[in-house]
N, C-alpha and C positions, 0 to 999 in steps of 0.2 A: 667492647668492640664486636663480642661476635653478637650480639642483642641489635648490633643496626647493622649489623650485617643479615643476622634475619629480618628486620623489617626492611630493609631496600629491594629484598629476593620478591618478601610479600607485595610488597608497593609492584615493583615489575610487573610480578603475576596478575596484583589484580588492575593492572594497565593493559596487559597483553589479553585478559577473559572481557573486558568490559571492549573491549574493539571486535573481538570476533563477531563477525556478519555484521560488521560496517561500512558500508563501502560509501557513503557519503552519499550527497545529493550530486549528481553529472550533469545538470546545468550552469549555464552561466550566471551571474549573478545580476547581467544583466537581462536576461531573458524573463520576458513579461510575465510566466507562469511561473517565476524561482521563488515569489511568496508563498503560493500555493505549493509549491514544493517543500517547502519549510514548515505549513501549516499541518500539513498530510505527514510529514516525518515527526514533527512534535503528538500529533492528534490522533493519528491511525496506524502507524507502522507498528506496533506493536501487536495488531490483530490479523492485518493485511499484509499482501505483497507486492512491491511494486520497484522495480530495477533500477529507475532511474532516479529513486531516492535512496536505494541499497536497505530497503524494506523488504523484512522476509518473516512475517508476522503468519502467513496463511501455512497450513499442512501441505503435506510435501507427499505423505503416504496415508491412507483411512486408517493403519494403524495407527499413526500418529498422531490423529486429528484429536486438536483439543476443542471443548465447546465453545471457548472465546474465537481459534480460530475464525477470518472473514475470508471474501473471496480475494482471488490472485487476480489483480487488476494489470499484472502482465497478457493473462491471456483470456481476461472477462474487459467488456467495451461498454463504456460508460456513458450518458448524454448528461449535460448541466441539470438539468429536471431530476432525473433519477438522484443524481448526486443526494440533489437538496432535499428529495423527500427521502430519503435513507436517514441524511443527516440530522433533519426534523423529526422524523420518526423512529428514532432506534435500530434502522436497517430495514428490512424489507418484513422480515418476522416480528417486530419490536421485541424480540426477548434476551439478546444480549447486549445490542452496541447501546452504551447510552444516549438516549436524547438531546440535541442540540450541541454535540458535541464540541461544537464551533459554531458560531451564529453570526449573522451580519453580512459585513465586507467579508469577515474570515470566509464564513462559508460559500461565498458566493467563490470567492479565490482557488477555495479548495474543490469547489463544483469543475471550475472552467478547465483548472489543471487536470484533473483526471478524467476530463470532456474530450483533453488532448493527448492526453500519454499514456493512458489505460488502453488495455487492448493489443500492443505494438506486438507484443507476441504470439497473437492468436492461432490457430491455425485456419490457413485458409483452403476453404471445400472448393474444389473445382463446380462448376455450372454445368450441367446437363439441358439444354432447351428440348423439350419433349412435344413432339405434333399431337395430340389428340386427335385419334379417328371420328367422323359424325356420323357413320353407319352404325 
């Protein structure tokens, strides 16, 4: 009795460690980009950060930063192109994400979705329009 009563505490716990910083994916299911949301939570949330898959893979502080950390595509803005040569080429430095990580239709999925939902948290710099003098 008290043997499965310690392994049901264990089981709990490790139910309750293995959910921490999971907030799931917050689209629909029917929303056009929810493969690529799926592909990017299977494929990249572990290095990356990204809120609306509950991806929290990037450093938070420089003390923290570990060398696999990627960037926070909360508040970095992505175009389809970049996607795909990151994802082609091991990231932008080739020296830690690996190559091809997803290839195809995936990658293409996974380009368009962070095309559209990278960035949303950026900050935005106000405009200054400056005259230049011609004297």
């Amino acid at each position: 009795m008290k043997m499965l009563a310690v392994a049901l505490m264990s089981l709990a716990a490790a139910a309750g460690i293995s959910a921490c910083g999971s907030q799931g994916i917050s689209l629909a299911k029917t929303n056009p980009y929810y493969r690529g949301a799926v592909l990017f939570r299977d494929h990249c949330s572990g290095c990356h950060t990204l809120a609306v898959v509950g991806a929290q893979g990037s450093a938070t502080s420089i003390k923290d930063r570990l060398k696999t950390n990627g960037p926070n595509f909360n508040i970095r803005k992505e175009n389809v192109e970049q996607v795909l040569f990151a994802i082609r080429n091991g990231g932008f430095s080739g020296a830690i994400m690996p190559e091809n990580l997803v290839v195809g239709d995936d990658a293409q999925e996974v380009a368009h979705f962070l095309a559209v939902y990278s960035g949303l948290k950026a900050e935005q710099v106000p405009t200054v329009n400056i005259t230049l003098s011609t004297k």
